[in-house]
N, C-alpha and C positions, 0 to 999 in steps of 0.2 A: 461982386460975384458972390452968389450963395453959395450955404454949407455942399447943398447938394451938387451943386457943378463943382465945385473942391473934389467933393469926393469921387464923384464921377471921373475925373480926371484922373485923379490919383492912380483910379481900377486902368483905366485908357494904359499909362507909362509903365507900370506891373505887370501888366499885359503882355506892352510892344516888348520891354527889356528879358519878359523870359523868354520870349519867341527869338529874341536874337543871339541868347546864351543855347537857346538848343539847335538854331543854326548852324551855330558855329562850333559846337560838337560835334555835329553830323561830317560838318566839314575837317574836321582835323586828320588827319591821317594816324592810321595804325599804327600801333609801336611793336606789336608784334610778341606784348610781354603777358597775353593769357595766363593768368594761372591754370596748369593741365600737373595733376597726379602725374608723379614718379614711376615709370613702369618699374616693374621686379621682373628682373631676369627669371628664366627658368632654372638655370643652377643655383641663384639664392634660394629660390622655391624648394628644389629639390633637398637642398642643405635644412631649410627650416624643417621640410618633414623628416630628415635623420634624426634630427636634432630632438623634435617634438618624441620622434619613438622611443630614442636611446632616456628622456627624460621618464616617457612613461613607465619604462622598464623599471627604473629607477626609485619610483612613486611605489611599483607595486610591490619591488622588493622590501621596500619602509614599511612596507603593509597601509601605505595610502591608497585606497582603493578607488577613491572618489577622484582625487588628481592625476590617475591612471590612467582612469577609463576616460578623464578632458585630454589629458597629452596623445593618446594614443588613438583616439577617436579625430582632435585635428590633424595629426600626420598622414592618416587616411582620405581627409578631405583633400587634400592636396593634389592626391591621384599623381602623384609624381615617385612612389616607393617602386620598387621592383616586387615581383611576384613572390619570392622568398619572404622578404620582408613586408610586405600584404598580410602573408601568414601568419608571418610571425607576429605583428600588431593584433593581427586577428585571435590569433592563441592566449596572447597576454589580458585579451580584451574577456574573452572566455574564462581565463582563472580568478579574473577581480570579478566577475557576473555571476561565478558557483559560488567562492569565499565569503560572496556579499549574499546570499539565499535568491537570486535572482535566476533562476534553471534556467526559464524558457530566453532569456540571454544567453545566456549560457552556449547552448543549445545551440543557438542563430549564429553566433561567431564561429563554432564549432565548422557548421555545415559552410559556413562563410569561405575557413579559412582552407575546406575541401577543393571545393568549387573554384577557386583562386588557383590555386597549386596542387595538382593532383598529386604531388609526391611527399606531402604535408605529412607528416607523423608527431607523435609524441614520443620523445624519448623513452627508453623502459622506466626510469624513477619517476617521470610523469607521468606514463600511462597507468602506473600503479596506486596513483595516489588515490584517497578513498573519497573527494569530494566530485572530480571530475572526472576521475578516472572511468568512471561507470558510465558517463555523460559521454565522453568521449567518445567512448565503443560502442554506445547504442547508435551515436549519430553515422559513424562508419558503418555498422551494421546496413543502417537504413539506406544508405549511400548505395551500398554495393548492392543493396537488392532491387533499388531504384535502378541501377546500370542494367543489372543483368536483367530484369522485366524490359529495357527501352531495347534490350537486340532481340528482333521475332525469331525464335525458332518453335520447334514444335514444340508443344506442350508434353512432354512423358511423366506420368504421377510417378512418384519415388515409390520405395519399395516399404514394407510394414518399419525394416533395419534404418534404413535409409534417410526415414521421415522422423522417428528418433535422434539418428545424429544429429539432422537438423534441427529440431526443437532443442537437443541438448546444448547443440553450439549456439542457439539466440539467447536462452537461458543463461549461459556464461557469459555473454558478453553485456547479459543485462545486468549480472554478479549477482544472481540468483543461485550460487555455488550448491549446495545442498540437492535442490532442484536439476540443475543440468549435470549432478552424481549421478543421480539415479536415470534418467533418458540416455546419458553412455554407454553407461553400465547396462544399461537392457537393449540397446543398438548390437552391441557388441555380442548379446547374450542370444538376440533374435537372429544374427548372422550376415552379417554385413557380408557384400558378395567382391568389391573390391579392396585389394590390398591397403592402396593407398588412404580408403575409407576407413578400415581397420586402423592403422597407423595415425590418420587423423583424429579418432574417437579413444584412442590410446593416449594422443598427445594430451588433446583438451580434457581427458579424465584425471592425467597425471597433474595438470595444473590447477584442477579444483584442489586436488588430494592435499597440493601443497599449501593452496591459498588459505584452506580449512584447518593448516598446522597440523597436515597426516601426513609427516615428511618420511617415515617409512614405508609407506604405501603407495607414498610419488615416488620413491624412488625404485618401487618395486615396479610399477605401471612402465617406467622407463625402461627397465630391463626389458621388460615383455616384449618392447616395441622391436627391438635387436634381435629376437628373436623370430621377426617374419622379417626384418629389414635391416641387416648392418649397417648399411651405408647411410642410416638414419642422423639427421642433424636438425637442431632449431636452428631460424632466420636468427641474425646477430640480435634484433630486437627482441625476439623473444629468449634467447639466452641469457640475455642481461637483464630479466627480470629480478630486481631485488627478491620475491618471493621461494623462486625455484634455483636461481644460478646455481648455488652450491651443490645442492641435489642433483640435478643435471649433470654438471662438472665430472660430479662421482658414479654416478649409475655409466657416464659414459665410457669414463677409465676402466670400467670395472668391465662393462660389456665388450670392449678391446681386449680387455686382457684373455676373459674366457672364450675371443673369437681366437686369437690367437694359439690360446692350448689346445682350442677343438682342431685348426689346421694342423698344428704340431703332431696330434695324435693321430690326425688321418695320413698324415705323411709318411708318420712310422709304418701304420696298419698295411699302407700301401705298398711300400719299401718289404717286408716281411711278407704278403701274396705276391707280390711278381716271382714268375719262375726263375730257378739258378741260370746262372750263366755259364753253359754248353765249355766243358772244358775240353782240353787238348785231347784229341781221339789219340789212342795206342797204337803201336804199332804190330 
């Protein structure tokens, strides 16, 4: 026999013996042991995004800004937080974005964490603070003007007073302070036609006064307001602003106190005009 039919043969039996080994694989029966990925519940799920926020929180109070904004960002991915805590990753996500010079971040989680939770706030010592603070209340600013343009009603142009308030009050909330002094101050001066407008241009004049360290002149601005409106009070967030509380606190005691002696003295005034009381006729 030649080399060639050797070989040829060889190839022949290599041939037939794989063709009988993949036979009889085919043939073998299932064992049914797939390797298939481990699902993850949804409660582990849910547990890892608490887990990941409560970390970021954590990162950013270290002043890690970077592994803040990864913990805080995959807790979000998850889509398994509640709307509270949406927000709240969203706010946290927003103060590592200012701290780090990142605005229009900033900015995005801001509006983010609106949009999520309409009932989203910043506490008063955070809405005060000077890097976000400003960020904060521009993007509520724009929020609330974005609402009120989506309901059609008629269009009424405001009045000469009226359109001052308003620039004073975009001014303030841009912490344009100096700026929205003077558009109050000339709202108020041009003659604002409702009470509660007055009151409102009073309030936000009184809170530049103070932001500006003219805390006797905010506190003079307060009194005013008692004067068309006793029953005047700030929202608990704005009371508790670190800038004016104290100031506030005491213009109010104070404006109590002198409502108080003004009723005391019309009491008396009153008491002294009513006619005597008709005594016993004679007989």
């Amino acid at each position: 026999m030649t080399m060639a039919m050797r070989s040829h043969i060889a190839h022949i039996t290599l041939f037939a013996a794989a063709a009988l080994a993949l036979a009889a694989c085919q043939q073998m029966p299932s064992t049914g042991t797939s390797s298939v990925a481990p699902q993850v519940s949804e409660d582990a799920l849910r547990q890892r995004a608490n887990d990941q926020l409560a970390a970021g929180i954590k990162a950013y109070d270290a002043g890690d800004y970077d592994n803040a904004v990864k913990n805080l960002t995959d807790s979000l991915d998850h889509g398994l937080l509640s709307k509270v805590d949406q927000s709240r990753a969203r706010k946290y996500l927003a103060f590592s974005h200012c701290v780090s010079g990142r605005d229009q971040q900033c900015r995005a989680e801001f509006r983010k964490a609106f949009e999520i939770n309409p009932d989203f706030a910043l506490t008063p010592a955070e809405d005060g603070h000077p890097i976000w603070g400003p960020v904060y209340r521009d993007v509520r600013t724009q929020l609330i003007a974005e609402r009120e343009a989506s309901v059609k009603k008629p269009l009424v142009p405001l009045g000469k007073a009226e359109q001052l308030l308003s620039d004073g009050i975009v001014k303030y909330d841009a912490a344009e302070f100096p700026a929205a002094h003077k558009l109050l101050e000339a709202s108020l001066k041009e003659g604002l036609k409702d009470k509660a407008d007055q009151v409102k241009a009073m309030k936000y004049l009184a809170f530049t006064m103070c932001l500006q360290d003219h805390y006797r002149d905010c506190r003079n601005e307060f009194l005013k307001i008692y004067e068309i409106e006793p029953n005047f009070d700030l929202t608990p967030a704005e009371a508790g602003h670190p800038s004016w509380t104290k100031t506030f606190a005491g213009a109010k005691a104070q404006a109590h106190k002198l409502q108080r002696e003004k009723e005391l003295k019309e009491a008396k005034e009153k008491a002294k005009a009513a006619p005597p009381t008709a005594g016993v006729p004679k007989k």
